[in-house]
N, C-alpha and C positions, 0 to 999 in steps of 0.2 A: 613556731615551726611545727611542735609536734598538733597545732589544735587546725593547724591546713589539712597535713594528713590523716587527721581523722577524721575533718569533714568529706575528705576528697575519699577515703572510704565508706564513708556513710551515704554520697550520693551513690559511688559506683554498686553498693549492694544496692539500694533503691532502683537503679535502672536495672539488674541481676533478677529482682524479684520481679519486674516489672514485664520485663520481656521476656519469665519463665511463664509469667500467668497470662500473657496473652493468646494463646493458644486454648488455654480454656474458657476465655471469654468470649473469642469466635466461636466455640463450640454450640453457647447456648443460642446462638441467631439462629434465624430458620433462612436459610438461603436459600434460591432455589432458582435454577439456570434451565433454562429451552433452549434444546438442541434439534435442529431440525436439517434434514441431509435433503440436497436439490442436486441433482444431475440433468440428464438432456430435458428426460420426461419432464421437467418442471420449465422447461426453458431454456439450458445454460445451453449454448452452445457447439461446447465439445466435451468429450470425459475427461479429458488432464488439463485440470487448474494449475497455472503457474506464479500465477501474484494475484492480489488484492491491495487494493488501494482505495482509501475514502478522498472525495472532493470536499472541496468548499461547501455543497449543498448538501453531501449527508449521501450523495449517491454511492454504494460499492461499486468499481471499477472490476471484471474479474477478467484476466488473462485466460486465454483456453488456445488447445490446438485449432479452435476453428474459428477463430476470432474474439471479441472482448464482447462482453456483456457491462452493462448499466443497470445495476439491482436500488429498486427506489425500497425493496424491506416486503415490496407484495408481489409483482414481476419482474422480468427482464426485459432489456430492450438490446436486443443482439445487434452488430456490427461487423462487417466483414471487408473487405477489398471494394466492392460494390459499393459501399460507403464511403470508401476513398482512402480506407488503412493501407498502408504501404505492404502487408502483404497479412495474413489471416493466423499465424501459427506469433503471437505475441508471448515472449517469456517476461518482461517486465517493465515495469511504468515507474515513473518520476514525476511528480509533480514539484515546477519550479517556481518562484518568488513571483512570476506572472500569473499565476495557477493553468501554466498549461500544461496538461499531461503527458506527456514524451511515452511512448509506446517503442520498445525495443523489441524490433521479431527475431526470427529463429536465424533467416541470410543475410539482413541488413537493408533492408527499406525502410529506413525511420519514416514515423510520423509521430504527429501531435494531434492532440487535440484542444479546442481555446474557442468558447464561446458561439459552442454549439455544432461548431465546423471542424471534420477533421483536415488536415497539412500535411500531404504524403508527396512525392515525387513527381506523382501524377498530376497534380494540379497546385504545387506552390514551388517556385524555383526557388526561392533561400532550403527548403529542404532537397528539392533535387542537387543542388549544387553540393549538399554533404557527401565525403566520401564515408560511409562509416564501416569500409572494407564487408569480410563477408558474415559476422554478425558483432554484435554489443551485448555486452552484459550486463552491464551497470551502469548508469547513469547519476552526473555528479553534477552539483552549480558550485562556484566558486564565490566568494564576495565582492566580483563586481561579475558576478549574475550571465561570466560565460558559464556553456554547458557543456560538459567534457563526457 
């Protein structure tokens, strides 16, 4: 008995010491981060980002008051109503077990998007027929892959 507790203290200092000195061991690395700030001037759409979301392919998704941007890391590729967004002021995105994107606006025009095409009101009746009152916030899949 007494040679458990003494091992069971001999590891817990070992992890004591172990996790006091990893902070100086980060220290000695030289890391070093690029930060780089984009607003309209560079492409983005609107001034107030509200989500980001990466795809499948590595693309940023970015929510804006004026539609959703597609950042491949060098441009944008903007999105608007005109594209077929259910409506341009998008606050948040979900990507589901299908990898489509679900886009929740500011009043409540869901759409998606799935394989190149956006899914809004205006041209897919399984989303016109959502009632999603007059907006959504959050966007949820279940495990048999409804979306709430």
């Amino acid at each position: 008995m007494l040679k458990t507790h003494c091992l069971r203290f001999n590891i817990n200092l070992i992890l004591i010491t172990v996790i006091f000195n990893l902070p100086t061991v980060g220290l000695t690395q030289d890391i070093s981060y690029r930060f780089q700030h984009f607003s309209v001037l560079n492409g983005l759409p609107g001034q107030v980002v509200y989500n980001i979301l990466e795809d499948e392919a590595g693309f940023l998704w970015i929510c804006t008051d004026a539609g959703i941007s597609r950042f491949d890391g060098n441009n944008f590729r903007n999105f608007t109503t005109f594209d077929s967004l259910g409506e341009n002021e998008i606050l948040e995105m979900y990507k589901d077990s299908k990898n489509r994107i679900w886009l929740s606006p500011f009043y409540g025009n869901l759409s998606y998007y799935q394989n190149g095409r956006f899914h809004s009101p205006y041209n897919n009746s399984f989303v016109k027929n959502i009632k999603a009152g007059s907006s959504i916030r959050h966007l949820i899949e279940d495990n048999q892959h409804n979306i709430f």
